[in-house]
C-alpha positions in Angstrom: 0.0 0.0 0.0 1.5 3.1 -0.6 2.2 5.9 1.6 0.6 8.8 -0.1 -2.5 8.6 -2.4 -1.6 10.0 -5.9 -5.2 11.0 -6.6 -8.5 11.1 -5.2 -10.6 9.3 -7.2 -13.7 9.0 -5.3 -13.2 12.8 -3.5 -15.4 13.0 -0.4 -19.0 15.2 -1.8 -19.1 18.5 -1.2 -22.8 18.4 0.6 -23.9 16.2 3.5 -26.5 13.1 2.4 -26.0 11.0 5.7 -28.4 7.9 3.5 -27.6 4.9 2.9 -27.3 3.0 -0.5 -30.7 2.9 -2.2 -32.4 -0.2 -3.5 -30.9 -0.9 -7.0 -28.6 1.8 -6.9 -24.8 1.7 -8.4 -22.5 1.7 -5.8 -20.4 4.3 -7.3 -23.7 6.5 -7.4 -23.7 5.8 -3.9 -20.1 6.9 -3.2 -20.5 10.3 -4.8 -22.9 11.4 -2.8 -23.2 9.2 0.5 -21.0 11.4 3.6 -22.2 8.5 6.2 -19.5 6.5 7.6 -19.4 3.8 5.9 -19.2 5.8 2.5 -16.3 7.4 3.5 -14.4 4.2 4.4 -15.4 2.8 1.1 -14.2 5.6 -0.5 -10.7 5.4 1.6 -10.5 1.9 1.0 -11.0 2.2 -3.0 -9.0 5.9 -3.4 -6.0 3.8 -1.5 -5.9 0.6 -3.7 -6.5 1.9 -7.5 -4.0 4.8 -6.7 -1.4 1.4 -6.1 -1.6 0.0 -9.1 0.4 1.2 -12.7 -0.5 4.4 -13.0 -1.3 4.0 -16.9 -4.1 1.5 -15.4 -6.2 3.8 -12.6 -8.1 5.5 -14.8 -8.9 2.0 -17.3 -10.5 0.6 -14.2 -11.6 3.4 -12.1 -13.9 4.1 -15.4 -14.7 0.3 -15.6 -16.4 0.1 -11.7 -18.9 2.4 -13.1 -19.9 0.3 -16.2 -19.6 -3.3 -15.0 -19.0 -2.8 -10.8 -18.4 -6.7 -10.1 -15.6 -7.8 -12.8 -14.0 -4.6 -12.3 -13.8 -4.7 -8.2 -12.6 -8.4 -8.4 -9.4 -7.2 -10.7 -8.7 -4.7 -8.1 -8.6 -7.5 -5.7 -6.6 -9.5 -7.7 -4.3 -6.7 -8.6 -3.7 -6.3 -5.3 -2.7 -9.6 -4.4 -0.3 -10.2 -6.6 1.5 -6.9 -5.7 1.2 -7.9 -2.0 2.3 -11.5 -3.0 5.8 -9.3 -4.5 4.4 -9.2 -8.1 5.7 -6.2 -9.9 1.9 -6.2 -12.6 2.0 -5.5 -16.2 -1.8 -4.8 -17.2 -3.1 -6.8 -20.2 0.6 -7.1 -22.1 0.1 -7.8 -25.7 1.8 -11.0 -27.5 2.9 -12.2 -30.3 -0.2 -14.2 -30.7 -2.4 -11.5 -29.7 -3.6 -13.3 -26.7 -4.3 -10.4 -24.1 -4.3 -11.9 -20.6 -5.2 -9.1 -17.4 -2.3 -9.0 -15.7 1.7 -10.4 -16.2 3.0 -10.6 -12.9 7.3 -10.7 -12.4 8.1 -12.3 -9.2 11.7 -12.4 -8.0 12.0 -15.8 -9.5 9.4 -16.4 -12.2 6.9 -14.8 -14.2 3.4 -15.7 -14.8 0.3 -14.6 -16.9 -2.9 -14.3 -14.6 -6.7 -13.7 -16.3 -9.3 -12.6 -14.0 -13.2 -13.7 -14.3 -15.5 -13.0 -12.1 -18.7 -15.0 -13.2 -22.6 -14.6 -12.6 -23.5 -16.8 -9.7 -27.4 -17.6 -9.2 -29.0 -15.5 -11.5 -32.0 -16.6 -10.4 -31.9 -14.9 -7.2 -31.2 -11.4 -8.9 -33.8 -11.5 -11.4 -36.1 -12.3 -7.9 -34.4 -9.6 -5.9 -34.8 -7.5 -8.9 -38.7 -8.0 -9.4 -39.3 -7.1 -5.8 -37.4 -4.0 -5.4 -40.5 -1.7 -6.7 -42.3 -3.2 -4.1 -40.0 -2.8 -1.6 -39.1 0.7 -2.6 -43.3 1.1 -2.0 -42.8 0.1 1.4 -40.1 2.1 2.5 -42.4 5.2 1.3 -45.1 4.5 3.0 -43.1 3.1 5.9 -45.0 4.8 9.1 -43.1 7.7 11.4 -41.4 5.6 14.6 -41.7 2.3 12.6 -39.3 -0.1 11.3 -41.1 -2.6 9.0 -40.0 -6.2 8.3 -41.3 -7.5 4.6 -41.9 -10.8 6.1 -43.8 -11.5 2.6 -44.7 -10.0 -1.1 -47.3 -10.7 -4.0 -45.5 -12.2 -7.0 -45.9 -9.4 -9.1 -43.6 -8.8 -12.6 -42.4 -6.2 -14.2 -45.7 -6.1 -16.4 -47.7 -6.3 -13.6 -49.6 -3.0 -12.0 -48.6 -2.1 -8.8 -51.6 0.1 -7.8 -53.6 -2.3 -6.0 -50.6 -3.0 -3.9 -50.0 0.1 -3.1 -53.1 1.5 -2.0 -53.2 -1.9 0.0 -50.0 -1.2 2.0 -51.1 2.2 2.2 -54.0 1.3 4.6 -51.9 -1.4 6.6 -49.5 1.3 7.4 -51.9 3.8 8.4 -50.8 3.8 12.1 -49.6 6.1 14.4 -46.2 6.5 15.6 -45.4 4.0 18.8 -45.5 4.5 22.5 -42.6 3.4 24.9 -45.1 0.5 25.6 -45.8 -0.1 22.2 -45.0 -4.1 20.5 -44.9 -5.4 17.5 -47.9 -5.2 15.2 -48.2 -7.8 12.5 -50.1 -6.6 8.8 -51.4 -9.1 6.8 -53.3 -9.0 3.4 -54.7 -11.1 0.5 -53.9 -10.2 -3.2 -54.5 -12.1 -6.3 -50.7 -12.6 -7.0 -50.4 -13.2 -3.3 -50.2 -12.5 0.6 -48.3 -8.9 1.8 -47.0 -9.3 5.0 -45.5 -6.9 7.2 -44.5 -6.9 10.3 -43.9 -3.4 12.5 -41.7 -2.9 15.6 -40.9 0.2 17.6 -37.6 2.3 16.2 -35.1 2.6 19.3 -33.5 5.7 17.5 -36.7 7.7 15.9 -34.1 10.5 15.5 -31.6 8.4 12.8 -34.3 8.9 10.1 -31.6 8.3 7.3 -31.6 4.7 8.2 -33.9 2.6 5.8 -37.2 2.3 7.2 -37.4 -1.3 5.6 -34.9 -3.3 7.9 -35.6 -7.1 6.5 -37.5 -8.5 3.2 -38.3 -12.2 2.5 -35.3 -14.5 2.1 -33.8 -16.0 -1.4 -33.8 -18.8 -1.8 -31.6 -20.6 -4.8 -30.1 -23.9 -6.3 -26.5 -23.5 -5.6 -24.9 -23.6 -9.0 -21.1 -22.8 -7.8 -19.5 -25.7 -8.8 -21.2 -25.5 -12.4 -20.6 -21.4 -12.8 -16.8 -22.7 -11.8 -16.1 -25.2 -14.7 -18.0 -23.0 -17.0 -15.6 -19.9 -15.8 -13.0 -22.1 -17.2 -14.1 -23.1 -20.1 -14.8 -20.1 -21.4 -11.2 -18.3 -20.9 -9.1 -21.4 -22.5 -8.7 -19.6 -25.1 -6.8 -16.3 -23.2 -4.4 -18.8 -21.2 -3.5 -20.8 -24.8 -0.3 -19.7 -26.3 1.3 -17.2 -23.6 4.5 -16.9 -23.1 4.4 -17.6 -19.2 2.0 -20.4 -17.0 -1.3 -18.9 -16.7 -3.3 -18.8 -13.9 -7.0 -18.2 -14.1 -8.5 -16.0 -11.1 -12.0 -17.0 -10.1 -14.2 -15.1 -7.7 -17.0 -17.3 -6.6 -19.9 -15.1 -5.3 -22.9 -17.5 -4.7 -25.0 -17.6 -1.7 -23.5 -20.8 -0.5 -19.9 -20.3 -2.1 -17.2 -22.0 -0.7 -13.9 -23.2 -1.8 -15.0 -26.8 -1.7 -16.8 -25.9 -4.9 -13.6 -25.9 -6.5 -12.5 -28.8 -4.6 -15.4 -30.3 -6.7 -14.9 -28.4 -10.3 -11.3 -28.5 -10.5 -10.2 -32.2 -8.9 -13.9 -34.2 -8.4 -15.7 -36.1 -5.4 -15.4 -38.8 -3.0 -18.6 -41.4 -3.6 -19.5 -43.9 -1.4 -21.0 -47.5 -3.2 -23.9 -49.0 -1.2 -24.9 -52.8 -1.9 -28.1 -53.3 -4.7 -29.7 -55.5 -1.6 -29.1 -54.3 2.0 -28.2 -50.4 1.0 -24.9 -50.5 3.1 -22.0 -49.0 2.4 -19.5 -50.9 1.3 -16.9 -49.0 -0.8 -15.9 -45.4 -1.2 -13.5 -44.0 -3.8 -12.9 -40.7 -5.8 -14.7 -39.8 -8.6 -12.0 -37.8 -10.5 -14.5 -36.2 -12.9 -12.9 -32.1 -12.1 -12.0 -30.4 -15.1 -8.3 -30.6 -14.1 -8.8 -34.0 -14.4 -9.5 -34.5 -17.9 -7.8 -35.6 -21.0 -3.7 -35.6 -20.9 -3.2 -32.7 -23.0 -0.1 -29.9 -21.8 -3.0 -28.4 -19.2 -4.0 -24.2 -20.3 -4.0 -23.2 -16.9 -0.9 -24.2 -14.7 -3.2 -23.0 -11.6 -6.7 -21.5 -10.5 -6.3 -18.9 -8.1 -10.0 -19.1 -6.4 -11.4 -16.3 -4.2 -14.9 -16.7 -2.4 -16.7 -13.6 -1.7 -14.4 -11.3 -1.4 -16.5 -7.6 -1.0 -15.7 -4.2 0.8 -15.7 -5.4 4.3 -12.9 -8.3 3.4 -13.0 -12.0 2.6 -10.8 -15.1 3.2 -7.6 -15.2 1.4 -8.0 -16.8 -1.7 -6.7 -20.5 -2.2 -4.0 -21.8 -5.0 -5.4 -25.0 -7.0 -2.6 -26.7 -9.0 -3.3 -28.5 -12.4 -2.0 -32.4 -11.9 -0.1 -32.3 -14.9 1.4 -29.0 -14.4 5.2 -29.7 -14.0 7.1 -26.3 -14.0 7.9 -24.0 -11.5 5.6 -21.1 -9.6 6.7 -18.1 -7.9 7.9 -19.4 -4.4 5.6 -16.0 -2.8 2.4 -17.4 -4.8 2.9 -21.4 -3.6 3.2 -19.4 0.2 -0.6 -19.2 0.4 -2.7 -22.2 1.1 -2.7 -24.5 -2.0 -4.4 -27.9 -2.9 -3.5 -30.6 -5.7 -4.6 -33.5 -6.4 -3.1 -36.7 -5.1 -3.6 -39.3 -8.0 -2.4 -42.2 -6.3 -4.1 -41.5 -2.7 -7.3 -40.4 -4.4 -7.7 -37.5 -2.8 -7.4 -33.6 -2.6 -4.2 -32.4 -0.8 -4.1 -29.2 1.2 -1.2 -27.0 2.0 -1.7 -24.9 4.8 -0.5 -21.0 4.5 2.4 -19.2 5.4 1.7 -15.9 5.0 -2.5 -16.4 6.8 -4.4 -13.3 6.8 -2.4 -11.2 4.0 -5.4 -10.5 2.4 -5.9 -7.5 5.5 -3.1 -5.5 4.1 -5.4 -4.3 1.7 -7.3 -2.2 4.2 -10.6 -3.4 4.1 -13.9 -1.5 5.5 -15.6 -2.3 8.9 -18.8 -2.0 8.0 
């Protein structure tokens, strides 16, 4: 991290706006104008790690977390690791075959290409969460003075659908008047013909913090975790950046489902353990390793010589992401990049190996926001 910040590219606004970031709003929107707290740290956080990298680069992706926020946040993190991993970065080098990879990294003992993709995890959920934002948005309007409301449920209406006799309907649930010091929870129920509203209101303990959203909880989401599907396809698609480079290439996945976790690479990359039960009595009787992972397959020279895989990795921080080696990978990596944790595949034991860390918690040096 570097001492002094070159530039201030989120400056702090010139006007107070103590809200907090609005339903479906960019978060760069958000950072421009927001002067609570939280804002501020973002904006410290994000001023302190673009102004690290190449110069010649700032601007590329400071412009690019205002068109596509999620790709362009995740190669920032990685960025940053391999600088705090001792990588002197190159941004998207050309070559001779025209391949463009994101970042050449120069260690002290070896070089290496790494391509960053950050992939749509359970789009289900966002079309969901997007469908019920009006609604909630209606809510929070109408939310009641001294209230906090919890959406406890919502009509299933779509983006075709007319929202007035919603409205009007939450508009008489909510006609209430502000709580005593005595004063419980009140629950608000209603039938619609696309479904039940349900609210639920309880006292506000600071009536005074008005800038806080009125609407403190909405209806969970559920979704079919697709991680370990989203992975292999993540891989699949950039084969064709990591064929041909000069240098190994490693491919940087950021995993961002609801139930993420690095044994979804565990599962893409190497395969599973199954266990064989007898046709008659159903028992147990065998277990081996299914070594169906993508690193697995065929006995070609393998594209990637490594995945680097991160796992939800936002503005308050994340774990430190975890070094997958291909099986058939049989050059050298940078000794500071095989430091973090790092699993391969054990052919002959059937089974994934893990490497502990040395360098555990590195990931912090980044300065991340408690929020």
């Amino acid at each position: 991290m570097t001492a002094e910040i070159s530039r201030e590219w989120f400056p702090e606004p010139a006007r107070a706006d103590d809200t907090y970031l609005r339903r479906g709003e960019p978060i760069t929107s958000w950072l421009k104008r927001s002067t609570i707290p939280g804002a501020k740290e973002c904006r410290h956080f994000l001023n302190e790690n673009l102004s690290s990298l190449p110069s010649g680069h700032q601007r590329v992706l400071y412009q690019a977390l205002h068109n596509r926020w999620h790709s362009a946040f995740f190669e920032v993190i990685v960025a940053r690791t391999l600088q705090v991993l001792s990588a002197e970065i190159e941004i998207e080098p050309g070559s001779e075959t025209g391949t463009r990879m994101d970042f050449l990294a120069r260690f002290s003992d070896h070089t290496v290409s790494v391509e960053a993709v950050a992939p749509v995890f359970n789009a289900d959920v966002g079309e969901t969460a997007a469908r019920r934002a009006p609604l909630l948005e209606i809510v929070e309007s109408l939310a009641p003075a001294g209230w906090r409301v919890m959406v406890v449920k919502l009509p299933d209406l779509g983006p075709s659908d007319s929202r007035r006799q919603f409205k009007s309907t939450v508009e008489q649930l909510l006609q209430t008047e502000p709580p005593e010091s005595w004063s419980e929870s009140k629950d608000l129920i209603a039938k619609l013909p696309n479904g039940e509203v349900h609210l639920r209101l309880l006292p506000k303990h600071d009536p005074g913090r008005s800038e806080r959203p009125s609407v403190v909880t909405e209806p969970a989401l559920s979704a079919f975790d697709n991680s370990e599907q989203r992975i292999r396809r993540a891989i699949k698609r950039k084969r064709h950046q990591g064929r041909n480079v000069a240098t190994p290439a490693i491919l940087a996945v950021h995993a961002t489902g609801i139930s993420s976790e690095f044994h979804d690479f565990d599962l893409a990359l190497y395969g599973r353990e199954v266990a064989l039960a007898d046709a008659e009595t159903y028992q147990i009787v065998e277990t081996k390793f299914q070594d169906d992972g993508v690193f697995n397959r065929g006995g070609k020279e393998p594209t990637f010589a490594a995945v680097l895989a991160f796992v939800n990795v936002t503005f308050p921080g994340g774990p430190d992401p975890v070094l997958y080696l291909h099986p058939r990978f049989r050059s050298d990596l940078p000794e500071s990049l095989m430091s973090i944790e790092r699993r391969s595949y054990h052919a002959n034991a059937e089974t994934v190996v893990v490497r502990p860390s040395r360098k555990t918690g590195f990931l912090k040096q980044f300065g991340f926001v408690d929020m």
